[in-house]
C-alpha positions in Angstrom: -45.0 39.5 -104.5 -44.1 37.2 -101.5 -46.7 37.3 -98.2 -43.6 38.1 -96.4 -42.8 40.9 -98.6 -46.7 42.1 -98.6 -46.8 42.2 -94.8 -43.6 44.1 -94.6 -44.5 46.7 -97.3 -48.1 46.9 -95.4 -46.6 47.3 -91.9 -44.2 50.1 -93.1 -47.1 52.3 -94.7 -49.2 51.9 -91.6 -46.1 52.7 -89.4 -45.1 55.5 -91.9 -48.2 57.2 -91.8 -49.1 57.2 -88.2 -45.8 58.5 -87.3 -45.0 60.9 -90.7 -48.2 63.0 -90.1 -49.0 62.7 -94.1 -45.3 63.7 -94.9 -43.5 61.8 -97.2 -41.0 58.7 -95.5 -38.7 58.5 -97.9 -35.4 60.1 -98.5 -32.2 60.5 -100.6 -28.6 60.3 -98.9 -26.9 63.3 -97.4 -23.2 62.9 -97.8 -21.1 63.0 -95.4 -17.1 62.7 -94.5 -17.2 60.9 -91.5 -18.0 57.4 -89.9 -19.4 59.3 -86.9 -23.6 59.9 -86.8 -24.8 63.3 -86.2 -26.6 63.5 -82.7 -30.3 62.3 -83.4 -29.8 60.6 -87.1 -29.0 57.7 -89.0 -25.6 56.5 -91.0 -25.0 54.0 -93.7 -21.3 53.4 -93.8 -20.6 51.6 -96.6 -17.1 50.0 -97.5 -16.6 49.9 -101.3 -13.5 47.2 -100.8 -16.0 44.7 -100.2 -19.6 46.3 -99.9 -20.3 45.9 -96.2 -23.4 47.9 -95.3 -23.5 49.4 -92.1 -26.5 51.0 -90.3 -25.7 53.4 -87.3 -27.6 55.6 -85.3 -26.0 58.4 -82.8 -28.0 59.1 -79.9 -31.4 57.2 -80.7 -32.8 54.3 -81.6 -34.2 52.8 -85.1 -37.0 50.7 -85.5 -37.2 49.7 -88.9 -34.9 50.2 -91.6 -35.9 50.1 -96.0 -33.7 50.8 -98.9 -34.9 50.1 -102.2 -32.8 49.5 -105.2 -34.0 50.1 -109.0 -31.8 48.1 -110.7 -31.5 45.1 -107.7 -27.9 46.2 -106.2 -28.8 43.8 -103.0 -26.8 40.7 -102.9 -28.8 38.6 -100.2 -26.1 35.6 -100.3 -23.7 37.6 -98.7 -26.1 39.0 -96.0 -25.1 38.9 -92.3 -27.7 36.9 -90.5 -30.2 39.7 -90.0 -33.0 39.3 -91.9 -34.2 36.9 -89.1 -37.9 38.4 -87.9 -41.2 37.8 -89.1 -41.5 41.0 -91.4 -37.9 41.3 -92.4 -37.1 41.6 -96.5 -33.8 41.1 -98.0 -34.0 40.8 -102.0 -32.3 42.1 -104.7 -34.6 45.4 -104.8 -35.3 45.9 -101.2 -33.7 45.2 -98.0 -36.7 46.1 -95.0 -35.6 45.4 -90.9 -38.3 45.6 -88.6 -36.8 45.1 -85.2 -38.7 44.5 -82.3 -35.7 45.7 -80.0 -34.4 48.9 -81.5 -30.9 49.3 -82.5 -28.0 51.8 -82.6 -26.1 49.5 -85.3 -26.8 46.7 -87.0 -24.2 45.1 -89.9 -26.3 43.8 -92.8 -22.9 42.2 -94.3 -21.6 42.7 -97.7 -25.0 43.2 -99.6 -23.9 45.8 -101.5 -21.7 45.4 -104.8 -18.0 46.8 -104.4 -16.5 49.9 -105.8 -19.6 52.0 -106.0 -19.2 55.9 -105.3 -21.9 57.9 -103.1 -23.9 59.3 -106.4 -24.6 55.9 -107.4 -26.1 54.2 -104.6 -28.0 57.5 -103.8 -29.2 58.1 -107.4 -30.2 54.2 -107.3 -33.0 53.9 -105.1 -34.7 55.5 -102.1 -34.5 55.1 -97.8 -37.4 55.3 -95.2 -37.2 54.5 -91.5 -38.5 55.3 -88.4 -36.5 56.0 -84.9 -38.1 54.8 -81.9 -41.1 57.0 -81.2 -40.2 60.6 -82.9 -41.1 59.7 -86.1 -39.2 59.3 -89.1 -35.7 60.2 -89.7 -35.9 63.4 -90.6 -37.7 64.4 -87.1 -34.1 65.6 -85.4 -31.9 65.8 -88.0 -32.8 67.1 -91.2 -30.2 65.9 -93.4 -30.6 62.6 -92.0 -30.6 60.1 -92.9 -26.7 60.2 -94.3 -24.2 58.0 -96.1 -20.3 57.7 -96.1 -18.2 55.7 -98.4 -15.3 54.6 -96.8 -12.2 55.9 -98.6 -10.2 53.5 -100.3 -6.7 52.8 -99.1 -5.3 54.2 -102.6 -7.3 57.3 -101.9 -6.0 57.7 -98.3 -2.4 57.9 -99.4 -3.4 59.7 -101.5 -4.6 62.4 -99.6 -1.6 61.7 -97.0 0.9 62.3 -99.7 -0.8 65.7 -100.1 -0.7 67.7 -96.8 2.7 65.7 -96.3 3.5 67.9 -99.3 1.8 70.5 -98.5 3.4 70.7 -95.0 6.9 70.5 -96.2 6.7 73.5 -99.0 5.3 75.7 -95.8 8.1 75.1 -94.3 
């Protein structure tokens, strides 16, 4: 294990347990339909065209930011230039921001590979984070933190085609 990897993993428990109270940190995905983040959570939009990663928060801040990966899904080559700070992890298992200025979005780049569906990234690894200083990510929003897979363009006309059908027989 890389020093840089060590620190991160050690700064994370100690931040974890001061602010989780003994409760676990670390959560699956809630799915959800929308690219909009519940007041008081945290969204990971995630485009399967390409596999851009997208953190977003609605009405807070984060502070750090880990997804781990099983089977090493993480791409680091095609990272945006993010994983800049002292404590900050991207390899093929992990991904870990610590940001010393908390942020409402931050666009790790295309880390992810395309044309996954929401059960496989969230049967493929775990998230933790903390948002600024409530805690962890479940502290306002239960079902945080949540994930939506952009729909592909075949799938939107798709579903166009439908209620355009579905319209016209009603009428």
């Amino acid at each position: 294990m890389r020093t840089s990897e060590t620190a991160a993993a050690l700064l994370f428990a100690l931040l974890a347990t001061a602010t989780c109270k003994g409760q676990c940190c670390e959560f699956r995905f809630t799915e959800t339909f929308g690219s909009d983040a519940p007041p008081g959570s945290a969204l990971v939009i995630y485009d399967p065209t390409d596999g851009n990663y997208t953190l977003k928060a609605n009405d807070v801040r984060i502070d750090t930011w880990q997804h781990d990966s099983t089977s090493g899904l993480f791409n680091c080559d095609k990272a945006n230039d993010v994983f800049t700070g002292l404590f900050d992890l991207c390899t093929a298992n992990r991904i870990y921001k610590y940001a010393r200025v908390s942020f409402y979005k931050l666009d790790f780049g295309n880390i992810l590979p395309p044309g996954m569906t929401f059960d496989e990234i969230n049967s493929e690894g775990e998230v933790a984070g903390l948002i600024g200083a409530i805690g962890h990510l479940k502290a306002w929003d239960p079902d945080s933190p949540y994930l939506y897979v952009v729909p592909e363009p075949s799938g939107v006309l798709l579903l166009s085609l439908g209620a355009l059908a579905t319209s016209w027989s009603a009428a």
